[in-house]
C-alpha positions as CSV (number, residue, x, y, z in Angstrom):
1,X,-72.3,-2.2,73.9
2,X,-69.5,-4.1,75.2
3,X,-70.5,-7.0,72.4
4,X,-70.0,-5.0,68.9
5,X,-66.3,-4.3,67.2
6,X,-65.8,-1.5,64.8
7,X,-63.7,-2.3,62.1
8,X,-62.3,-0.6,59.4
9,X,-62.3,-1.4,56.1
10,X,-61.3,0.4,52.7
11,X,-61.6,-0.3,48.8
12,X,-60.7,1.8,45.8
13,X,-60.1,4.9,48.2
14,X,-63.5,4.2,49.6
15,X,-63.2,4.0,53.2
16,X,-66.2,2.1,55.7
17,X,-66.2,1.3,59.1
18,X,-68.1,-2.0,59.8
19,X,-69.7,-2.8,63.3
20,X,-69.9,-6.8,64.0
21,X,-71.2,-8.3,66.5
22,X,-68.5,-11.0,68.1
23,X,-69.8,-13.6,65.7
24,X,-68.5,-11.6,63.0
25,X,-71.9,-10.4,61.9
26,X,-72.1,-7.2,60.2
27,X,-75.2,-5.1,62.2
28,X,-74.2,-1.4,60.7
29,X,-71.7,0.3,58.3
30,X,-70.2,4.1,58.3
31,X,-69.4,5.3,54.8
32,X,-67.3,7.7,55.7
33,X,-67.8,9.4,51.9
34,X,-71.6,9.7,51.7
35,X,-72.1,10.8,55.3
36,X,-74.0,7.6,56.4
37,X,-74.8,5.3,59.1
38,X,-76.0,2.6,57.3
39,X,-78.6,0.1,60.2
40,X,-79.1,-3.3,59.4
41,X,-81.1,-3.6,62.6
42,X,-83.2,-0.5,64.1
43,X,-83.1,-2.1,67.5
44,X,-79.7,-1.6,67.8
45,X,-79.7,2.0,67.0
46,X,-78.4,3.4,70.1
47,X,-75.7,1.0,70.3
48,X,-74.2,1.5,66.9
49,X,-73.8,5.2,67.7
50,X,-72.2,4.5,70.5
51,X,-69.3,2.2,69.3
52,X,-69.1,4.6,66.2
53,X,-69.1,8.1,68.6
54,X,-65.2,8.2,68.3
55,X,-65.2,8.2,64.5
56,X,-67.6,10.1,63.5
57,X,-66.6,13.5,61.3
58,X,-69.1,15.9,61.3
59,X,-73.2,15.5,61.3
60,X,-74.1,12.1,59.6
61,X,-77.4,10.4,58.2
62,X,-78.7,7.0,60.1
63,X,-80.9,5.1,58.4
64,X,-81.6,1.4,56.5
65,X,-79.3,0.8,53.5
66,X,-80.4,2.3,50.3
67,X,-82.1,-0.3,48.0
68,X,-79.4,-1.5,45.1
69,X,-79.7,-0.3,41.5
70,X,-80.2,-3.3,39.3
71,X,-76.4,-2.6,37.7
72,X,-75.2,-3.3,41.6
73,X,-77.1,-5.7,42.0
74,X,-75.5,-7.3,38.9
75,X,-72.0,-6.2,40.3
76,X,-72.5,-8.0,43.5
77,X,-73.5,-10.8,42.2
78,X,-69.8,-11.3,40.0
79,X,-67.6,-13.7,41.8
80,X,-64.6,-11.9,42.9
81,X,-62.2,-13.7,40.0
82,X,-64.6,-12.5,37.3
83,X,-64.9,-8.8,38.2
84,X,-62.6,-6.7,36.1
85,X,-63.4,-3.5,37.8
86,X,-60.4,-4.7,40.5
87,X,-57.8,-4.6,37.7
88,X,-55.0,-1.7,37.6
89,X,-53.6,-0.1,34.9
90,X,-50.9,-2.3,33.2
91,X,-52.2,-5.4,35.4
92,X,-51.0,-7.9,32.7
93,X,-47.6,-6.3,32.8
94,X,-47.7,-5.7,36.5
95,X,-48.3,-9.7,37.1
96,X,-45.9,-10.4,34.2
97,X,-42.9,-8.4,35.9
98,X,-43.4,-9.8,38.9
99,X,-43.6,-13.4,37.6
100,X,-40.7,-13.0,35.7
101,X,-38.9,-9.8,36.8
102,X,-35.8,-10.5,34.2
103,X,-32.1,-9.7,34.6
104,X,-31.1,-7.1,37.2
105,X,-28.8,-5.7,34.3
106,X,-29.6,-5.2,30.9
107,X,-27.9,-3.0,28.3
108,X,-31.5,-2.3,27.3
109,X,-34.3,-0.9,29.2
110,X,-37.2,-3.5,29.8
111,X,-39.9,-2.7,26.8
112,X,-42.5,-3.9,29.1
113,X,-41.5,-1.3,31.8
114,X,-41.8,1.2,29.6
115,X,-44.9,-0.2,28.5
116,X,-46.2,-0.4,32.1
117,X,-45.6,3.1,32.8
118,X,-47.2,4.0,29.4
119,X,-50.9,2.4,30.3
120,X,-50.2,3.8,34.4
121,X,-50.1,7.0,32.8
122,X,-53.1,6.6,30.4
123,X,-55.2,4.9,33.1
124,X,-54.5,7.4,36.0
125,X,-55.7,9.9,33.7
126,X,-58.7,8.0,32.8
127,X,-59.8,7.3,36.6
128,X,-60.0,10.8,37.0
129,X,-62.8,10.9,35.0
130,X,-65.2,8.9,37.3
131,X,-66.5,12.1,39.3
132,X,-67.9,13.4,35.9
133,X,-70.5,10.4,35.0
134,X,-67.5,7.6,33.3
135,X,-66.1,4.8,34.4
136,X,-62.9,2.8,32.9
137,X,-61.8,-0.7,33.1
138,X,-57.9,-1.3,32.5
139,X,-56.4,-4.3,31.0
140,X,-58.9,-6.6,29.7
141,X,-58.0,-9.9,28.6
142,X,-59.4,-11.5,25.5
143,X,-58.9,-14.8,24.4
144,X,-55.6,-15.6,22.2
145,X,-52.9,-13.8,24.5
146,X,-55.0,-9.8,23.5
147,X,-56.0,-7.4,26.2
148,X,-57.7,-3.9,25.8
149,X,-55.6,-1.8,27.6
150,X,-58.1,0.5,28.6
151,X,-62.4,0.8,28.1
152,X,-64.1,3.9,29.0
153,X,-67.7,4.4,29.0
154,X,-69.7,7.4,30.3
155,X,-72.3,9.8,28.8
156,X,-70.1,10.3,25.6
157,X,-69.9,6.8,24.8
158,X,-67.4,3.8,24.9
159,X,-63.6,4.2,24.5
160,X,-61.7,2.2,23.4
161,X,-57.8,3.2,24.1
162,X,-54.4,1.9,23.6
163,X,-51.4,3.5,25.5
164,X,-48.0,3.9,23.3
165,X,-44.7,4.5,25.2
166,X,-43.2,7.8,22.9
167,X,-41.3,9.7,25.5
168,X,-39.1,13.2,24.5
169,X,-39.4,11.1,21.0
170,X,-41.7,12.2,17.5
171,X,-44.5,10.1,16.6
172,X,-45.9,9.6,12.8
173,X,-49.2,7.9,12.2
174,X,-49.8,7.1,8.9
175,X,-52.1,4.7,8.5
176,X,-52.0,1.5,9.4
177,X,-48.4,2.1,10.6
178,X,-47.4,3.9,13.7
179,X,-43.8,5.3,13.5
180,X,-42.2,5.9,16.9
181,X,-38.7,7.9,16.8
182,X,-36.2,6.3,14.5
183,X,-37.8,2.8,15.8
184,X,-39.4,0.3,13.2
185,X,-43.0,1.3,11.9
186,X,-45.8,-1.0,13.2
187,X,-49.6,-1.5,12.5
188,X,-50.6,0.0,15.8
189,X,-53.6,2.0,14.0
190,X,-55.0,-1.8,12.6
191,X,-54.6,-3.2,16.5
192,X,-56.6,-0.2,17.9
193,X,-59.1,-1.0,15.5
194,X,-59.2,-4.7,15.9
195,X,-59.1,-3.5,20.1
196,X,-62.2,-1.7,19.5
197,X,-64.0,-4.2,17.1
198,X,-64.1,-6.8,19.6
199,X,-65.4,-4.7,22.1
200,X,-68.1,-3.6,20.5
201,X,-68.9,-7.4,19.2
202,X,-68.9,-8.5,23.0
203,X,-71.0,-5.7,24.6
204,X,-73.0,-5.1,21.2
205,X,-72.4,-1.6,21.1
206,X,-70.2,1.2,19.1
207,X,-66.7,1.5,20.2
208,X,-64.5,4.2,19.4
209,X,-60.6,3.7,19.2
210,X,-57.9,6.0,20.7
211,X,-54.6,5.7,20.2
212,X,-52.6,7.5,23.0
213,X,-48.9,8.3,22.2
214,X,-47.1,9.1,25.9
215,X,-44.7,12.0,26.3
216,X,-44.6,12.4,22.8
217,X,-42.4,15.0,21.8
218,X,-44.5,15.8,18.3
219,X,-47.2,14.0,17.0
220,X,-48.1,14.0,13.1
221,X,-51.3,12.5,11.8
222,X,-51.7,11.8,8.3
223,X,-54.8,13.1,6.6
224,X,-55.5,9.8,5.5
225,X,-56.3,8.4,8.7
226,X,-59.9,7.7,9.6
227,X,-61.9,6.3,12.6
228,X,-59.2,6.3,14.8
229,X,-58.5,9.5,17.2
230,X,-54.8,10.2,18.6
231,X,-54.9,12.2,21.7
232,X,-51.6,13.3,23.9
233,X,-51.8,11.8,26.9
234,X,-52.4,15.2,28.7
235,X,-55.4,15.6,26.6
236,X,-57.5,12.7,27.5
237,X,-60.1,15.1,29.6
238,X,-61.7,16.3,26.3
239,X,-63.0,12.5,26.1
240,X,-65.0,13.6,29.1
241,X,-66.4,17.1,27.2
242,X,-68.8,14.6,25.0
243,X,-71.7,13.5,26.0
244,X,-75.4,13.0,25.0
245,X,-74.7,9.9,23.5
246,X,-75.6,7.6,26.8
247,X,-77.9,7.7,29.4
248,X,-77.3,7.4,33.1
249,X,-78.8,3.9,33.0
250,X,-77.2,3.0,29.7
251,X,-73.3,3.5,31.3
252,X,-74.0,1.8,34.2
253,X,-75.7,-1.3,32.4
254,X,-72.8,-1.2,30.0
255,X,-70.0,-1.1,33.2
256,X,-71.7,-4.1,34.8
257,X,-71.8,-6.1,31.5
258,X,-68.0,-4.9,30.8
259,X,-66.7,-5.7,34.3
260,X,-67.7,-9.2,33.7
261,X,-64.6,-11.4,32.5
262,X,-67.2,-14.0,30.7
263,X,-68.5,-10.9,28.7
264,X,-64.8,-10.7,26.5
265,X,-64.6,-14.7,26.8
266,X,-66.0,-15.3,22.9
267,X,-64.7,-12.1,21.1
């Protein structure tokens, strides 16, 4: 027994505890979440559960790992610098910032702070959506400089959503032009629309835009405006009330081509 090492290892909240032998070789796993001892080798059974006996929670299952789905399959096999899935809400702007953090004082607040906590907002609300069937990738990059902020896909169908910093402030959308306080009007509706365009050109499927104003005081949508929807940010779960659009199958087909960075490289 004296030859394995239990150690721990965690990802996206998911935590596992790895046995090795002293090579480094993996000969079990303990996802902690599912309940599971997962054996790469029966023969060493006994031994697993013995180096694993002090961290064990509760009754667990012990058994070969389940065989992959084809869309893990397809996500295993993504280099780590191609897989989107990684990427945090705001990433752009989180890698910006600390690039090039700017002056330590500024009569002005730094736009692309309040940008960042604008698409953290949006995105935290979105990743609590995963338990129910969706899953959303944050910050996309497309060629020219562009990035979706945010691409949710589940049983209702693919997302497409663009975060908009409005706090304690009135927002008019009129379209094409997006009216933010007393601030200058800009063509926010046409970007969301271009946003989801793209999208559905690289993964060859509809994409629906949503424009997301952030601690909007008021919101006022002309009657004019069409394709778009504009949701407060606190509203985002009724994206999660549609369904019957996608199968099972479908969404996770459509994650594993999304998560791909080549997939967004000719859009």
């Amino acid at each position: 027994m004296s030859e394995l090492r239990v150690i721990p290892s965690g990802r996206h909240g998911r935590e596992r505890l790895y046995v090795c032998l002293t090579d480094g070789r993996n000969v079990a796993w303990y996802d902690r979440e599912a309940g599971r001892i997962n054996l790469l080798s029966e023969d060493r059974r006994e031994d697993v559960l013995d180096a694993l006996g002090p961290f064990l929670t509760g009754p667990v299952a012990v058994g070969p790992p389940p065989v992959p789905t084809p869309a893990e399959l397809a996500r295993l096999a993504l280099p780590p610098d191609d897989d989107l899935a990684p990427n945090r809400p705001g990433e752009a702007l989180l890698i910006a910032l600390d690039r090039d953090p700017g002056p330590p004082r500024r009569l002005r607040p730094d736009p692309r702070r309040r940008a960042l906590t604008a698409e953290q907002t949006v995105g935290e609300a979105l990743d609590r959506l995963d338990g129910a069937g969706w899953h959303t990738l944050h910050s996309i990059p497309l060629p020219g400089g562009d990035r979706i902020h945010h691409l949710v896909i589940g049983p209702g169908g693919l997302f497409c959503v663009r975060a908009l910093y409005a706090r304690k402030q009135r927002v008019l959308v009129a379209d094409p032009m997006v009216t933010v306080g007393r601030r200058e009007p800009r063509p926010l509706v046409r970007q969301v629309r271009a946003d989801a365009a793209r999208a559905s050109h690289a993964l060859t499927a509809e994409v629906r835009p949503v424009l997301v104003p952030v601690g909007a005081s008021g919101v006022d949508v002309g009657a004019s405006l069409r394709e778009v929807r504009v949701l407060r940010d606190t509203d985002l779960t009724v994206l999660a009330r549609s369904g019957g659009i996608l199968k099972p199958a479908d969404v996770e087909a459509l994650h594993a081509m999304a998560r791909d960075r080549h997939t967004w490289s000719r859009v």
